[in-house]
C-alpha positions in Angstrom: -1.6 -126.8 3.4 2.3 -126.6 4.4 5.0 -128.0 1.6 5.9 -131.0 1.9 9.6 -131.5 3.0 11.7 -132.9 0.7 13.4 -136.5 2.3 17.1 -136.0 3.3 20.3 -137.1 0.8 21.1 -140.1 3.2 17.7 -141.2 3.5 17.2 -141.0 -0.4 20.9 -143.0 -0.9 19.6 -145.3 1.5 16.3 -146.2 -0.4 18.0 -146.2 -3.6 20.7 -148.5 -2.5 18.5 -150.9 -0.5 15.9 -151.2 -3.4 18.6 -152.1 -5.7 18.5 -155.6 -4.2 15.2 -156.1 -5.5 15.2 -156.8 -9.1 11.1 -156.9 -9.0 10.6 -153.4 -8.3 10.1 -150.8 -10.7 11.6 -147.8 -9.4 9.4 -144.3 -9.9 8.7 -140.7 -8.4 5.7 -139.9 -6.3 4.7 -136.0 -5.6 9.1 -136.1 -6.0 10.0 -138.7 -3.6 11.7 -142.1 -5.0 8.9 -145.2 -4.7 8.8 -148.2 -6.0 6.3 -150.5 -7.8 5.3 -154.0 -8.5 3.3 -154.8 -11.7 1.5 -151.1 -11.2 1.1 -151.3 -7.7 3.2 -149.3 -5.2 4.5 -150.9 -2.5 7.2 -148.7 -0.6 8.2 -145.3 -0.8 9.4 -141.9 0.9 7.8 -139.5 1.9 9.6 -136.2 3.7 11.5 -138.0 6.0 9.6 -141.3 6.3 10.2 -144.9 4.7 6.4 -146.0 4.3 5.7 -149.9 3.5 2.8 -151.5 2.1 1.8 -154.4 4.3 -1.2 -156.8 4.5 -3.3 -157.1 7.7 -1.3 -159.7 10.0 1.8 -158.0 9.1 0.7 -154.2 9.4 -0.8 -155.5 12.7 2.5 -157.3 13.9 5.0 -153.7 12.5 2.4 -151.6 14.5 2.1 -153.7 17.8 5.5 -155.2 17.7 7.6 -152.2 16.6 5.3 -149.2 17.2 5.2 -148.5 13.5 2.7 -145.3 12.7 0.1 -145.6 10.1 0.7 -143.2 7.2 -1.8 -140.5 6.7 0.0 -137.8 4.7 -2.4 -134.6 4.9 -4.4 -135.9 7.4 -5.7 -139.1 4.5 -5.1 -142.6 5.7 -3.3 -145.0 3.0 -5.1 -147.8 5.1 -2.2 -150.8 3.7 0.7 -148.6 4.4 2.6 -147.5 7.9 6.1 -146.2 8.6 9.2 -148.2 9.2 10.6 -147.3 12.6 14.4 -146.6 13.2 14.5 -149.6 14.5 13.5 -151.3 11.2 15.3 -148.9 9.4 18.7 -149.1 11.3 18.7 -153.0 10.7 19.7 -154.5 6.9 18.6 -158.0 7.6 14.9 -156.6 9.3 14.7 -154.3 6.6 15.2 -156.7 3.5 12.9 -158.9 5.6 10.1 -156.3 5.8 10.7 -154.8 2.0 10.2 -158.8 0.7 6.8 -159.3 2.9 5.2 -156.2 1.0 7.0 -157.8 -2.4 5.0 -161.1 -1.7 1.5 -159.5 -0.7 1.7 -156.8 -3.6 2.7 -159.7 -6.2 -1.1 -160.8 -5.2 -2.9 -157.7 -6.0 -4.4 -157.5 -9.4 -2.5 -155.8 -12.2 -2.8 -151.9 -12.0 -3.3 -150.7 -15.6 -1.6 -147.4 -16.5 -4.8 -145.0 -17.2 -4.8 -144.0 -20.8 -4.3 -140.6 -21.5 -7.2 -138.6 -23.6 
């Protein structure tokens, strides 16, 4: 297994910056890259140089179909709910903020994720 490229100043600034808008989302680091989560659950992140979103089924289906999103698989393992934003998505403030708040309102249904206690 290769290393895992760490996601570009600009990219970062621009995930940090855009998130800020949201006052819901609990900023954290996955595996290093900046993420963000609603009551436990992550719903957007980076990873190397990709901007993944968490999406239910209709919308997954419509980024995919309607904006050739990829599905994100990082090492070869699909994250079934997630897929990556496309330049075009990413290049646009109002499609993005529209996007970011569609994961908001599906993850603000999922059930509570616990932290796991620590032995």
């Amino acid at each position: 297994m290769g290393k895992w490229q760490k996601s570009s100043e600009e990219l970062k600034e621009k995930f940090i910056n855009t998130m800020e808008a949201f006052a819901e989302a609990e900023p954290r680091k996955m595996f290093g890259y900046p993420c963000c989560f609603l009551h436990g659950n992550m719903f957007t992140g980076l990873h190397e140089e990709n901007w993944v979103l968490r999406l239910k089924d209709e919308d997954r289906n419509a980024m995919i179909t309607e904006h050739q999103a990829e599905r994100f698989a990082p090492m070869g393992r699909l994250m079934k709910e997630y897929v990556i934003l496309p330049p075009e998505i990413l290049s646009n403030k109002t499609k993005l903020t529209v996007w970011i708040q569609k994961s908001i309102t599906y993850v603000s249904k999922l059930p509570v994720k616990l932290p796991k206690k620590k032995n």
